[in-house]
C-alpha positions as a LaTeX table, in Angstrom:
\begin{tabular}{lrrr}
\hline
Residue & $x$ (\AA) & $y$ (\AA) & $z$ (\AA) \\
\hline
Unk1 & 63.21 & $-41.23$ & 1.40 \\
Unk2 & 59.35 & $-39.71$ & 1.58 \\
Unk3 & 58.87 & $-36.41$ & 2.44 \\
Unk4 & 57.45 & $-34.89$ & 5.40 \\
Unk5 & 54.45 & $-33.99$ & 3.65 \\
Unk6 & 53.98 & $-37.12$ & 1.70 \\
Unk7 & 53.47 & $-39.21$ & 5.12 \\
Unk8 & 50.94 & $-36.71$ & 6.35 \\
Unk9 & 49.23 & $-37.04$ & 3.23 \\
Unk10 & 49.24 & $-40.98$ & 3.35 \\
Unk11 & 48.23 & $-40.81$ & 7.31 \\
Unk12 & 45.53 & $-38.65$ & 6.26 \\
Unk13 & 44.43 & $-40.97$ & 3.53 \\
Unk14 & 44.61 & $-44.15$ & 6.31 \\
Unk15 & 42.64 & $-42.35$ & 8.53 \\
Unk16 & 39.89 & $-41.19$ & 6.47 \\
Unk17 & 39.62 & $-45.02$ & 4.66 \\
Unk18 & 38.72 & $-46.70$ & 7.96 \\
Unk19 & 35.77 & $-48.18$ & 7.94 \\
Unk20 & 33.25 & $-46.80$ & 10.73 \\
Unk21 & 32.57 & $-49.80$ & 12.18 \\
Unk22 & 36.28 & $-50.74$ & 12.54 \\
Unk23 & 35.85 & $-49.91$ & 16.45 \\
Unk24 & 37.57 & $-51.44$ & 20.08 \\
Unk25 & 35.28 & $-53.90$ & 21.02 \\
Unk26 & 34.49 & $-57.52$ & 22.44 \\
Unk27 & 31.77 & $-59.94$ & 21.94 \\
Unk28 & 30.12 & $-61.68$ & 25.28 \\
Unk29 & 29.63 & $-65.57$ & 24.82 \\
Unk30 & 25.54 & $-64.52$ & 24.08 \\
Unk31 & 27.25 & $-62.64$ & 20.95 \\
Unk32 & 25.94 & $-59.36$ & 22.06 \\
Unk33 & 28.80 & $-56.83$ & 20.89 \\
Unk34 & 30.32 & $-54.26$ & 23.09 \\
Unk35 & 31.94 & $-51.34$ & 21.85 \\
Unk36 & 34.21 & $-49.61$ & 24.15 \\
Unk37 & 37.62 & $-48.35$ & 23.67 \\
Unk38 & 40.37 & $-50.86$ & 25.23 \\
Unk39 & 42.12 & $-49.62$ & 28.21 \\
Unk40 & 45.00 & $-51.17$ & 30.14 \\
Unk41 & 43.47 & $-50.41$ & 33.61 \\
Unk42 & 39.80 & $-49.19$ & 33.24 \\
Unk43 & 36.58 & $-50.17$ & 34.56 \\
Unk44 & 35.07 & $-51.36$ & 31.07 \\
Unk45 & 32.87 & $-53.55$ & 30.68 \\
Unk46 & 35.49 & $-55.82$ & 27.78 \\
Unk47 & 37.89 & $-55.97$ & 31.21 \\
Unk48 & 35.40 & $-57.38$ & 33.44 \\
Unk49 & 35.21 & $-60.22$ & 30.66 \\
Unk50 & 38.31 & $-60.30$ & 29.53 \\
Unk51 & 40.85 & $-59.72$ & 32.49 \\
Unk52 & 43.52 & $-57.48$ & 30.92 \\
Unk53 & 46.91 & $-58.32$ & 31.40 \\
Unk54 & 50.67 & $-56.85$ & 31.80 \\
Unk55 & 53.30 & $-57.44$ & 30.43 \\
Unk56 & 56.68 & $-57.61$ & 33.11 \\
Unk57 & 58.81 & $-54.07$ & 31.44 \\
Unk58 & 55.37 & $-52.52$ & 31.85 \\
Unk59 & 54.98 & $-53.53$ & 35.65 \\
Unk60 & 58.37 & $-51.90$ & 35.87 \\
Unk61 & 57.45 & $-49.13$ & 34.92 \\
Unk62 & 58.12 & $-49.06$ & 30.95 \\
Unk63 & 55.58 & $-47.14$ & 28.70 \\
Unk64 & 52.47 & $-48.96$ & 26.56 \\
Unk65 & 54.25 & $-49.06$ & 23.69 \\
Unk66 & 56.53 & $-51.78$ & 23.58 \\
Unk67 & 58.53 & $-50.06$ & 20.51 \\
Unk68 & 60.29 & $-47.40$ & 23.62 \\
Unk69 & 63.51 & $-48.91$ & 24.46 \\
Unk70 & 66.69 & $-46.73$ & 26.31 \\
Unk71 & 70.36 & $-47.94$ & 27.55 \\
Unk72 & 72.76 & $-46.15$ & 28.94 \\
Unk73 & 76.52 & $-46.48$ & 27.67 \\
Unk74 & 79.32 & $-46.29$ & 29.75 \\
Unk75 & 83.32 & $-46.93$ & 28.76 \\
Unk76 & 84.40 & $-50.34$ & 29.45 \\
Unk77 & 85.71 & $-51.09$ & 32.69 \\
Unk78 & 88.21 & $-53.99$ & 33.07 \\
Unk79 & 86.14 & $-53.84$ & 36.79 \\
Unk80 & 82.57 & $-54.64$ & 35.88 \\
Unk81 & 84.02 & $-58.09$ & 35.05 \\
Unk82 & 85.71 & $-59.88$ & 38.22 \\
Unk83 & 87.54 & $-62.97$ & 37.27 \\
Unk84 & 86.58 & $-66.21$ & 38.40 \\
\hline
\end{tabular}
């Protein structure tokens, strides 16, 4: 298992290795580039070209990050399951 400190050190080291021109950003068909960071819901130019879309958890309600997941456990109740 890595250390605390040894995963800071490598996020540190990602961070600082990205190139600069590693950016958000979309090309119109002319092949003029625009940089702009990507949004969800935002007026940007990219999502005037490039209609953004959702995702169904997320319409409900569920975070941007699709790794965010939460059940709820209960004890098993002969109830919840009616014969047929």
């Amino acid at each position: 298992m890595q250390s605390r400190m040894t995963v800071t050190r490598a996020a540190r080291k990602v961070v600082r290795s990205k190139p600069v021109e590693l950016v958000d950003a979309c090309w119109m068909s002319a092949g003029q580039k625009i940089v702009e960071p990507q949004t969800l819901h935002g007026p940007g130019r990219c999502n005037a070209l490039y209609l953004p879309h959702s995702h169904p958890r997320m319409a409900a309600g569920a975070p941007l990050t699709g790794d965010v997941l939460k059940c709820v456990l209960k004890p098993a109740d002969p109830k919840d399951y009616p014969r047929s």
